[in-house]
C-alpha positions, 0 to 999 in steps of 0.5 A: 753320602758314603757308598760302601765299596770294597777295599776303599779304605774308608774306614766306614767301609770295613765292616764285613763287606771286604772281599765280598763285594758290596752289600749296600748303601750307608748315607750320612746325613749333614745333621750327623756330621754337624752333631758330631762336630758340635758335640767336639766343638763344645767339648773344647776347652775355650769355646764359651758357646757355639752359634749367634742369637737364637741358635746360640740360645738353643745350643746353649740348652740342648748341646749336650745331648746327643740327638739334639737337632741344635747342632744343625743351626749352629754347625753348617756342613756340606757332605759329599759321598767322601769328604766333608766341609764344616762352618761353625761361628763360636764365642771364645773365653777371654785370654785363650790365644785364639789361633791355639783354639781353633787349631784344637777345635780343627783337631778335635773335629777332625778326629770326630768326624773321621773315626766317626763317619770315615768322611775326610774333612777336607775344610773347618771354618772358624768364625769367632763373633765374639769374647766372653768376658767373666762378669760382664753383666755385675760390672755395673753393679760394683760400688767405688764412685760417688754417684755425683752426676747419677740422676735417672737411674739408668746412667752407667755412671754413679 
């Protein structure tokens, strides 16, 4: 939750209220900050999908539009009245240096949320689960060996 108070420097807290006194409340939901942070999360360049399983799926789906709810099962934050702190679990592309990614992924959260909310984000979690790896799945299907040994069917070897 932001209270809007004169002169706190919060950019949330600039709009009319400066020298006036305070005008009222503005609260911020965990669901807008995690929106905003999945939106920034998948708009960087490396981040294959956002969340695990079912989540991932819906994420996969709904991220980009701008009310989605997805981001709050794929994005787990915690707001205060002035700070944020924000969870996210991600599958990268393979050959992206991961160190680098998540420094982006913090940078561009970060600039979200802040221009966003006038929250601090005092903290960003990166869980990578996994590497996505290009054609994966056609691997089996590529021609090359002898079939000799092949007998079901379902053997990964031909």
């Amino acid at each position: 939750m932001v209270d809007i108070e004169p002169g706190s420097g919060n950019p949330s807290t600039s709009g009319g209220s400066e020298g006036n006194g305070v005008r009222g409340r503005t609260t911020i939901a965990d669901g807008v900050v995690a929106t905003i942070a999945g939106i920034a999360i998948r708009e960087t360049d490396g981040v294959h999908s956002v969340g695990k399983g079912a989540s991932k799926a819906l994420g996969a789906v709904t991220g980009r539009v701008s009310g989605s709810s997805s981001s709050g099962r794929t994005v787990k934050v915690e707001v205060g009245e002035k700070e944020t702190a924000i969870d996210v679990d991600v599958e990268v592309e393979y050959g992206v240096p991961i160190h680098e990614l998540a420094d982006r992924i913090r940078t561009h959260v970060i600039d979200a949320v802040e221009t966003m909310t006038g929250l601090k984000v005092v903290e960003i979690n990166i869980n990578v689960f996994d590497v996505h790896i290009p054609d994966d799945d056609n691997d089996e299907d590529d021609d090359g060996s002898d079939g000799g040994g092949s007998r079901g069917g379902g053997s990964r070897v031909r």
